[in-house]
N, C-alpha and C positions, 0 to 999 in steps of 0.2 A: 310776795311778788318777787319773784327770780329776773331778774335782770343785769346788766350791766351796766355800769357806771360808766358814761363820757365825763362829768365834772369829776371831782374828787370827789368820792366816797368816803367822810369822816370815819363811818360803822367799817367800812374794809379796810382803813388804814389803819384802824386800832386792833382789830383783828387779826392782823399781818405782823404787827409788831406786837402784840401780844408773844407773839409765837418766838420771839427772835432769844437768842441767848447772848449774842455784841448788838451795841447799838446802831439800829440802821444809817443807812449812807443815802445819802441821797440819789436818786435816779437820773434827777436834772441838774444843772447848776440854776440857780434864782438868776431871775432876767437882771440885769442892771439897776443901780437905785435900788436893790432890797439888803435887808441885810437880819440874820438872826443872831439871839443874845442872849445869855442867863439874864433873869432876875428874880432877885434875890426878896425883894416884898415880897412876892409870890410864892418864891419855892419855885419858881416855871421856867419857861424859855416865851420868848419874846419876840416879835419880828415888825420890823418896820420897812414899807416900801415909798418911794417918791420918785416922780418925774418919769412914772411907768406909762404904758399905754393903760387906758380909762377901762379897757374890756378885759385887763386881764384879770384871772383869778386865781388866787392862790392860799395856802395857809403855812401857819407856823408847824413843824412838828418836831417832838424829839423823843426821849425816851428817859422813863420813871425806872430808878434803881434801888431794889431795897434788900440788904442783906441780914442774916438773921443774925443772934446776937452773940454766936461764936463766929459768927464772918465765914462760915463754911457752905454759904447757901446764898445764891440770889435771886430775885426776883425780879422781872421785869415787865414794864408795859409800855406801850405807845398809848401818846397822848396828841392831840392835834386841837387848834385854835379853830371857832369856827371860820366858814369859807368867808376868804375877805374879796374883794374885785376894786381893778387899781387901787391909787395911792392911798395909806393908812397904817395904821397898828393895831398887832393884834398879840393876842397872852395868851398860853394853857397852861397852867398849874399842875405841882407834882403836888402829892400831899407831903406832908410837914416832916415826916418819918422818912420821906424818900430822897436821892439823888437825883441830881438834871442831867442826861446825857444826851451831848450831841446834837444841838436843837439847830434845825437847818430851817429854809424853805424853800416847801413843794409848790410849784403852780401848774394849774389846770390849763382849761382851755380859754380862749379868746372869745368872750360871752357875744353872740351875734347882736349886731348893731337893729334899732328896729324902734317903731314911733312907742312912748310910752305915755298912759292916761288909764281914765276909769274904761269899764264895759259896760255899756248901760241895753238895759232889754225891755222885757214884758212887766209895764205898768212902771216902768222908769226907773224898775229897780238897778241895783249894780252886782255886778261880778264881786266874789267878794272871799276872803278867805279866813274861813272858820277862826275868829280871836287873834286874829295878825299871824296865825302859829308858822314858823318854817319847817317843821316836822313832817315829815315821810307821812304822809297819807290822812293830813290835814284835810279835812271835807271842803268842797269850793258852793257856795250857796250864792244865793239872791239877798237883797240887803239894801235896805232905804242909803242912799247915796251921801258922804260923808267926809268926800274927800282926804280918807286916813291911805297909809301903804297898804294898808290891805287890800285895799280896790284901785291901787296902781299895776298894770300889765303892758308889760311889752310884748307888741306882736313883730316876732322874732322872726328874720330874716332866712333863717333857717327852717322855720315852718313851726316852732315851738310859740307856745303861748305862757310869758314867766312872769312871776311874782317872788318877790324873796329870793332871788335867784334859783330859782325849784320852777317845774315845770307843771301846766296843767296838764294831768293826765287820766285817762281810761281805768278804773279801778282793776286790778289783775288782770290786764290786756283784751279785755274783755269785750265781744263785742254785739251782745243781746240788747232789745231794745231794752230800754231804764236803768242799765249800766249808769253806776254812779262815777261823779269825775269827782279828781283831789290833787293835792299838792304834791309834787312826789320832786326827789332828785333825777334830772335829768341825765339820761341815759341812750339816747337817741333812738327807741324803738317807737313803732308804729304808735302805740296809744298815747301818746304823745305829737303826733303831727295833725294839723288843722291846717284849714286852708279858707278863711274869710271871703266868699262869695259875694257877688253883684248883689243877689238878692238880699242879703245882710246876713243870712245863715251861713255859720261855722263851723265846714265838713270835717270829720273824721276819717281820712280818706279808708282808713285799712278796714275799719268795723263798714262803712258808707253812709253812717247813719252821723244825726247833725247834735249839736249841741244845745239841749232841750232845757227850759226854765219844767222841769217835769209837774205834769198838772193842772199848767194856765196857775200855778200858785202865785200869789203876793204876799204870802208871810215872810215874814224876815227869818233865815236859817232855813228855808228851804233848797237839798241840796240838787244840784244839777245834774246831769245826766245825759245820755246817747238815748235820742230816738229815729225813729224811718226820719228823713228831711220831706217835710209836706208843706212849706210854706203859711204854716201858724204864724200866730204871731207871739206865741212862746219860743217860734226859734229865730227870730227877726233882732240883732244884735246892731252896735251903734260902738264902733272901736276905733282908737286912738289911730291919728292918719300923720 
């Protein structure tokens, strides 16, 4: 899936600094109350934020140096902590062999404010995300309701529907009926945007089609999907207000 990244993109910051041959510089300065650091258990850089605003988002990053063993050759990579949101600490590790350079922190955007709880549908099951996983194209299924994060979702003010700070999204922008949905990073295109109807159905506005329990299923791991909006009651959703 080709897209752009509105939050910070872990995979395109290590990418990017991959490529670098000086350690990169930061783009922003870190909001107030944060602050980045070597350490030394680790071998990494480190970052700590407090007395931030609660939406924002941000990570540690810096740069892994390693030169060969006549010192006529180096090597280097970016490294970044997973995404953190307000106040907390966060670590990425260089391996044992490498240098720490330069470990700053980057922050993203200001994560929309918006009610958070389970999504409960057809035969009472819940919204639910494949083994709690935050990874890029994590299947979203149905699931006997269990009150874990995984079936925690904020219906985002913004028009986003978030788990894990990851977005529910349209699997490759897709918009055929039984298109599968998944967890993916937030990037602010169409397959990505819902919009929670009177009827209790949760449109897809760009494909038009609704957010389907596919099948009238009640197995537990059955995953979801886009179909025509026909007022089933596989598409009849019940979301945090």
């Amino acid at each position: 899936m080709r897209r752009t990244s509105v939050l910070l993109s872990v995979a395109a910051v290590l990418g990017a600094a991959a490529a670098l041959s000086a350690p990169p510089a930061p783009a922003t300065a870190a909001p107030a109350g944060c602050q980045a650091y070597y350490v030394p258990s680790i071998n990494g850089a480190g970052g700590t934020c407090s007395g931030i605003d609660p939406r924002q988002s941000w990570a540690v990053l810096a740069t892994c140096e390693y030169w060969n063993p006549t010192h006529t050759e180096r090597t280097t990579r970016g490294i970044s902590s997973p995404l953190k949101v307000g106040d907390g600490t966060a670590y990425a590790p260089c391996a044992v062999t490498e240098t720490v350079v330069l470990p700053f922190i980057h922050y993203g955007e200001l994560i929309p404010a918006g009610p958070v709880g389970p999504i409960t549908g057809y035969a009472d099951k819940c919204v639910d995300v494949k083994g709690a996983s935050s990874a890029d194209r994590t299947p979203v299924q149905i699931y006997d309701c269990n009150g874990t994060n995984a079936q925690k979702w904020k219906i985002a003010e913004d028009g986003t529907v978030r788990a894990f700070n990851r977005c529910l999204d349209v699997a490759g922008g897709a918009t055929a009926n039984g298109t599968k949905v998944q967890l993916y990073t937030c990037n602010g295109t169409g397959a990505q945007q819902w919009r929670v109807r009177e009827d209790g159905s949760i449109l897809n506005p760009v494909s038009g089609r609704c957010l389907d329990d596919l099948g009238f299923s009640t197995t537990n791991g059955n995953q979801l999907g886009i179909w025509d909006c026909n007022g089933a009651a596989n598409q009849v959703w019940h979301v945090p207000a």
